[in-house]
Each structure stands twice: as C-alpha cells, then as structure tokens.
C-alpha beads as a LAMMPS data file, in Angstrom:
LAMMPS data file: protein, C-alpha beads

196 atoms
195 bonds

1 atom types
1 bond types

-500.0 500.0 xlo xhi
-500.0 500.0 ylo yhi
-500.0 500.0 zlo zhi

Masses

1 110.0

Atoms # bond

1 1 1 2.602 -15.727 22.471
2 1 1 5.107 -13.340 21.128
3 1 1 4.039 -9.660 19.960
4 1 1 4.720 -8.174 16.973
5 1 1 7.205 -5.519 15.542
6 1 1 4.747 -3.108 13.968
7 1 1 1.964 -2.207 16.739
8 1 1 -0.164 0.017 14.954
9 1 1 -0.117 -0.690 11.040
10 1 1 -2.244 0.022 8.563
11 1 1 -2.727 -0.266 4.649
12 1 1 -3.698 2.474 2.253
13 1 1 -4.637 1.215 -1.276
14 1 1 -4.260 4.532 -3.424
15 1 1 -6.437 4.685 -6.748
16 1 1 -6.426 1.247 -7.932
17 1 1 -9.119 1.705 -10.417
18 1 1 -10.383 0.104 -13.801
19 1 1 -9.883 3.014 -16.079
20 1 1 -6.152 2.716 -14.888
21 1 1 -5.880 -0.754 -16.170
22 1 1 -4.532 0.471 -19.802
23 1 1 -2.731 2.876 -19.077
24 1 1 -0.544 2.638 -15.789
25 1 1 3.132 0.595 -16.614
26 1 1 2.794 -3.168 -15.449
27 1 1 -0.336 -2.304 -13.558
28 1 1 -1.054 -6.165 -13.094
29 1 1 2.163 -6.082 -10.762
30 1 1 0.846 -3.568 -8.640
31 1 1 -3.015 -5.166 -8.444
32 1 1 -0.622 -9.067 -7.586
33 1 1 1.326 -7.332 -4.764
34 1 1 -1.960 -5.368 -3.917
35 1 1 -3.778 -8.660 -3.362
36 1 1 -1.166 -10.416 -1.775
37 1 1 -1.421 -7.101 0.920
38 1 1 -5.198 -7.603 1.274
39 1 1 -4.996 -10.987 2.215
40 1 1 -1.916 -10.551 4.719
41 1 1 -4.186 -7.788 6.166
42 1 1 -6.810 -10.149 6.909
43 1 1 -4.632 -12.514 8.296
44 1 1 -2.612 -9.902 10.573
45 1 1 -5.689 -7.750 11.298
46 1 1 -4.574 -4.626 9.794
47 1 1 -6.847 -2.239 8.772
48 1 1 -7.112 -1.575 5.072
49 1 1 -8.126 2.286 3.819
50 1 1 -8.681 2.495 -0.094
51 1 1 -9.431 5.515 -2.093
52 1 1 -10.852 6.142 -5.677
53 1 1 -9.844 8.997 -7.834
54 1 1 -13.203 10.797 -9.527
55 1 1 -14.856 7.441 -9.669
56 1 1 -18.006 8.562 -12.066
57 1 1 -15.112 9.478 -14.542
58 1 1 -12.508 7.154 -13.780
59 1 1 -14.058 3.868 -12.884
60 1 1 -14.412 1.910 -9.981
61 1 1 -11.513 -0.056 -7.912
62 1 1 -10.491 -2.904 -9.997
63 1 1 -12.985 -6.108 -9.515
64 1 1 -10.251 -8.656 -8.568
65 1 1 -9.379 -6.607 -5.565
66 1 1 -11.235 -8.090 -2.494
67 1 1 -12.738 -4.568 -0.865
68 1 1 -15.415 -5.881 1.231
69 1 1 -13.561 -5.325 4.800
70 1 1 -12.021 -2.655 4.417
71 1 1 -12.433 0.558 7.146
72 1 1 -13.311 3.080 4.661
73 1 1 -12.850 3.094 0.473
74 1 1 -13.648 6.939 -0.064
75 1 1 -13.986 8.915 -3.211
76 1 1 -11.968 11.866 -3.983
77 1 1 -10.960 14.584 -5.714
78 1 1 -7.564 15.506 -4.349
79 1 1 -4.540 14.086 -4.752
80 1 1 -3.765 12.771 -1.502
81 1 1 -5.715 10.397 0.265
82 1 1 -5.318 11.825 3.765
83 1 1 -9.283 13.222 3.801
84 1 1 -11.501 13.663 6.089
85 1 1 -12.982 10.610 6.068
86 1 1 -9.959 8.565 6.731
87 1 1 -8.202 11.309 8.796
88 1 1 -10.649 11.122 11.274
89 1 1 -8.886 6.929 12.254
90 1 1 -5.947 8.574 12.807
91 1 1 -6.174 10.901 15.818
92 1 1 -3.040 11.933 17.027
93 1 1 -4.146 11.138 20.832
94 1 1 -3.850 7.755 19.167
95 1 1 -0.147 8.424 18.099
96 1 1 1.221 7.520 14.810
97 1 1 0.851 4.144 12.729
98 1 1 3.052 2.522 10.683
99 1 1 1.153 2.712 7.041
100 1 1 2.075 0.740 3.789
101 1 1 0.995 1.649 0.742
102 1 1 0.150 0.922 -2.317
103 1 1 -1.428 2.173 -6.004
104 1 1 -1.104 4.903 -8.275
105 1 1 0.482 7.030 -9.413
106 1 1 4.016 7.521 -7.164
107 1 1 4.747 10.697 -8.526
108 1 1 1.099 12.409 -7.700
109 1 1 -1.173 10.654 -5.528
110 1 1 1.060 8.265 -3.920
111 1 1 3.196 11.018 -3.541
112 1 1 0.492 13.537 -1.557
113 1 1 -0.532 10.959 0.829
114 1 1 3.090 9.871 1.568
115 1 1 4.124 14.005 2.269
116 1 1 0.806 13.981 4.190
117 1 1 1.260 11.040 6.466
118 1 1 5.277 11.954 7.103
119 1 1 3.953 15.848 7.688
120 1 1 0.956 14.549 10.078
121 1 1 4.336 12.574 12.102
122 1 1 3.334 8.364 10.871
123 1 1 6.068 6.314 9.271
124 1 1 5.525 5.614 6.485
125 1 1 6.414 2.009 3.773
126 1 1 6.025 2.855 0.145
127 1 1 5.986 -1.066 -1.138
128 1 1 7.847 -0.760 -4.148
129 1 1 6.410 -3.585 -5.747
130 1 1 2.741 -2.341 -4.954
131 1 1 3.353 1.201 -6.830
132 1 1 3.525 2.568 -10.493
133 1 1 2.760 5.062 -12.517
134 1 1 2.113 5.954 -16.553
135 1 1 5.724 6.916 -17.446
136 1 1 8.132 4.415 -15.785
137 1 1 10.566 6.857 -15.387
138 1 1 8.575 9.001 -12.766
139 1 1 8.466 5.945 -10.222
140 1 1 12.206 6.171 -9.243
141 1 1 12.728 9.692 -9.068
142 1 1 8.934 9.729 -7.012
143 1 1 10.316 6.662 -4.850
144 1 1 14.242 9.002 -4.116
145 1 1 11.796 12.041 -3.443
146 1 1 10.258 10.033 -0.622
147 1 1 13.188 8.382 1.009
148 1 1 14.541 11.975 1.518
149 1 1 11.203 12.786 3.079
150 1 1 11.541 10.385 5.149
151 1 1 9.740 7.176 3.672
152 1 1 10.518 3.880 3.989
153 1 1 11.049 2.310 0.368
154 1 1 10.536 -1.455 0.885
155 1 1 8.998 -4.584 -0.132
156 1 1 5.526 -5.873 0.358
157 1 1 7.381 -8.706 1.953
158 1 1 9.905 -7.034 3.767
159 1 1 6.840 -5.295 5.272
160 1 1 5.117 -8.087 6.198
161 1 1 8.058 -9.675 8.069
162 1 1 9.037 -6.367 10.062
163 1 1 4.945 -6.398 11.001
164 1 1 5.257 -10.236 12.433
165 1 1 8.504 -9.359 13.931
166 1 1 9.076 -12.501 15.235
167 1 1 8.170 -16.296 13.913
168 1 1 6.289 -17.090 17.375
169 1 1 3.702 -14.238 16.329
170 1 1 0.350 -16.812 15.592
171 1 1 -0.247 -15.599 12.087
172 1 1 3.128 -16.553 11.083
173 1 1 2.436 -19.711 8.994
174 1 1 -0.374 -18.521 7.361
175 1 1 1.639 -15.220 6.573
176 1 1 4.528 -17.658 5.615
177 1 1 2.005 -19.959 3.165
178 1 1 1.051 -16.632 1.779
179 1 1 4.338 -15.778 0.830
180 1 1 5.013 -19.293 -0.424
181 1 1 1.834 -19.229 -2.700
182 1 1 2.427 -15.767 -3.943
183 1 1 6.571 -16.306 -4.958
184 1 1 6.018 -16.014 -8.840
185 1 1 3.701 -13.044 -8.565
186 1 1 6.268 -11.344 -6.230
187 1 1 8.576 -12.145 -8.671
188 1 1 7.791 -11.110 -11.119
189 1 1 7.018 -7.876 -9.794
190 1 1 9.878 -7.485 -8.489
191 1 1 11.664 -8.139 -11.584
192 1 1 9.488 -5.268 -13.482
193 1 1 8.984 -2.753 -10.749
194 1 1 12.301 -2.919 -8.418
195 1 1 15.035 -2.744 -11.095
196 1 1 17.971 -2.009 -9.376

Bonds

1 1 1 2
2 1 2 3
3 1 3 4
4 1 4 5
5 1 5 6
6 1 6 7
7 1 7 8
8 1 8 9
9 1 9 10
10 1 10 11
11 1 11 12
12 1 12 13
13 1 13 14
14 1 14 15
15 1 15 16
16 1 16 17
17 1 17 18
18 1 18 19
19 1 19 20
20 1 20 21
21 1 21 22
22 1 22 23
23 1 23 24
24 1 24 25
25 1 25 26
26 1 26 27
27 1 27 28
28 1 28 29
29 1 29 30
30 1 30 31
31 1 31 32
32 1 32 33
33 1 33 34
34 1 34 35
35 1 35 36
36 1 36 37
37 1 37 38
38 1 38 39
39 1 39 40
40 1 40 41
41 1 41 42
42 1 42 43
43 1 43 44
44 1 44 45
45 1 45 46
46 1 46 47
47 1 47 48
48 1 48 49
49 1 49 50
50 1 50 51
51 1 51 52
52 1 52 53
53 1 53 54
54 1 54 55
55 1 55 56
56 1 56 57
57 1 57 58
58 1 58 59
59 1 59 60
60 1 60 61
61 1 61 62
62 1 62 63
63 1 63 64
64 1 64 65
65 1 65 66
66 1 66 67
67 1 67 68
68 1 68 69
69 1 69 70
70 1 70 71
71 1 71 72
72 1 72 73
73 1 73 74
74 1 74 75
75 1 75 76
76 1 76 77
77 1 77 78
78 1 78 79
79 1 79 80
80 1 80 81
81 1 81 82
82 1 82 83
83 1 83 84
84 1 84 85
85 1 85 86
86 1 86 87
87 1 87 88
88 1 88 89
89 1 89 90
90 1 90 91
91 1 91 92
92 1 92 93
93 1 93 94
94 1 94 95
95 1 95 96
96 1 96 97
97 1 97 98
98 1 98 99
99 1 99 100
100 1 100 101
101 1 101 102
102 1 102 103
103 1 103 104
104 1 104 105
105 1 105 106
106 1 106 107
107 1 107 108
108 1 108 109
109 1 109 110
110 1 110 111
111 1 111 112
112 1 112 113
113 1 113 114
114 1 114 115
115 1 115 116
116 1 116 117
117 1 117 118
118 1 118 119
119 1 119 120
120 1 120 121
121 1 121 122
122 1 122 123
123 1 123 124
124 1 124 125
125 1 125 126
126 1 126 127
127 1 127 128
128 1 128 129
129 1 129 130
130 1 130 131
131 1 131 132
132 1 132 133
133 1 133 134
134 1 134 135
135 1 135 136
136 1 136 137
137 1 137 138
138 1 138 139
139 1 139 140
140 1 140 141
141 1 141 142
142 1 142 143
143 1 143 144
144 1 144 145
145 1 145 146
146 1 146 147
147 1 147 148
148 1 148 149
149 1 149 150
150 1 150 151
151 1 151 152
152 1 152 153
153 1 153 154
154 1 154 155
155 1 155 156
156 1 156 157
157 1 157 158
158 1 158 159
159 1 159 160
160 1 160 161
161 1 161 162
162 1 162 163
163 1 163 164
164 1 164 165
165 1 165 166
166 1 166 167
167 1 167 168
168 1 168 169
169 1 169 170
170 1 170 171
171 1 171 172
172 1 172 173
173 1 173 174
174 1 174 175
175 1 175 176
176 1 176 177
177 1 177 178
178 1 178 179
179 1 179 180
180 1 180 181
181 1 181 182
182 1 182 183
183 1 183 184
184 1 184 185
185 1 185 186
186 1 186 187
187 1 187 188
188 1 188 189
189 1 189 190
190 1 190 191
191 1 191 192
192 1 192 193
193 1 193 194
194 1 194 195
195 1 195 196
C-alpha cells in the first residue's frame, strides 16, 4: 500500500464554543468545514487537539461537534493554544508535525497558536474555510500576517489531499465519499469565507 504525503499531521480545533455562535461572521461555515475535519481525522487517524476559551464564561465547544476522540480538549486562558497540556504531544525529539487548524478568532487566538507552532519549528495549514472571526475584515489581513510568517493558507480539502498524497493510500475512498457528501457545505463556505 502506498504511504502518505503528510507523515505526522495533526488537527487543532481553536475555540469553537457556543457563546461564539452569535457573534463570530458565518460561524456555521467554520463549525461545516470543522466537522467535515473531524470526520477525515477519524478516517486518516490524525490526532485531533481542541481548546476552549474561559469555558465557565464563554460556554462549552459547540454540541454538533463530535469531541469524544479527541487527544486532549483543554481549557484556557491564553490566547494561544500551544499549553502545557498539548505541548507536552509535541516533543521536539519527535520532530515537527504538519498541523491544520481551525476556529476562532484568526486575528487573536488563531493567530497565537499559528506564531507559536511556526516559532516552536511545525508547518503549519490555516484552513481558510475552517477560520473566522467577529469583524470580517480582520480574517484577511490575520490570514496575509500568517503567510508571511510562514503559514500555509489552504483549504480543508486541499489539506486533506496533500495528507493522502496519493489515491492508493487505503482511506482514499472514504476520504473521497467524504468530500463528495460534504460539496455544498464546502461550498458554501468557500463562497463566504475565501472571497478572492
């Protein structure tokens, strides 16, 4: 069987949280492409890190997103999600990973972790279709930030495909049904959240 592209991925879900649900532009775009990375995940065997922000005041992670394997889902209070508790899966004797993410908000939190990851020597995929924030108009000037850190502004799908690598990989037709049953949710999110 072939191997894959990606050797050592991983998925951080940043903040995805009830309270958020109001306020956070086309927030049901980022919790679609969210899902659609949670079930790829489980498909591909990647391991999935989620964070809340201040969850006594700010609500739990959204009920609709499936949580129950994931490697850690910590609670914090800073910005970034690069923590103790999930630092400690990333040694560096373990060299770097190749982490996607996704959540809220580009400009802060997505924004820490992605400076903390690049600074701690991963690569890094912001999925532009899995991010957002309050004011539209911070996600693309958050998203040109990161590319000149060094990011790699993508696609959840475009992720997904440089992961497999190749079609002879095992998971690819469930990966590919995935994709197939997820097209309108994709998008449309790429219609609202990757204007060009």
């Amino acid at each position: 069987m072939a191997s894959r592209r990606l050797l050592k991925p991983a998925l951080f879900i940043c903040d995805l949280q009830e309270k958020f649900r109001s306020a956070i532009w086309e927030y049901p775009s980022v919790i679609d492409t969210t899902k659609k990375m949670i079930t790829a995940s489980q498909i591909l065997k990647i391991p999935v890190y989620a964070t809340t922000q201040s969850r006594t005041k700010l609500g739990k992670t959204c009920s609709e997103l499936n949580l129950e394997n994931v490697v850690e889902h910590v609670d914090k209070s800073l910005f970034s999600m690069w923590v103790p508790d999930i630092q400690k899966h990333f040694r560096p004797e373990n060299g770097p990973h190749e982490i996607a993410i996704v959540g809220i908000e580009s400009h802060i939190c997505v924004m820490q972790t992605t400076l903390d990851l690049l600074a701690n020597g991963h690569k890094v995929y912001v999925l532009a279709d899995g991010v957002s924030s309050c004011n539209p108009q911070e996600v693309p000037i958050a998203l040109d930030r990161l590319r000149r850190e060094g990011a790699v502004i993508t696609t959840s799908e475009s992720f997904l495909f440089e992961c497999m690598g190749n079609a002879n990989v095992s998971e690819f037709k469930q990966v590919s049904a995935l994709v197939r049953d997820t097209k309108s949710e994709t998008k449309s999110s790429l219609e609202t959240l990757c204007k060009i």
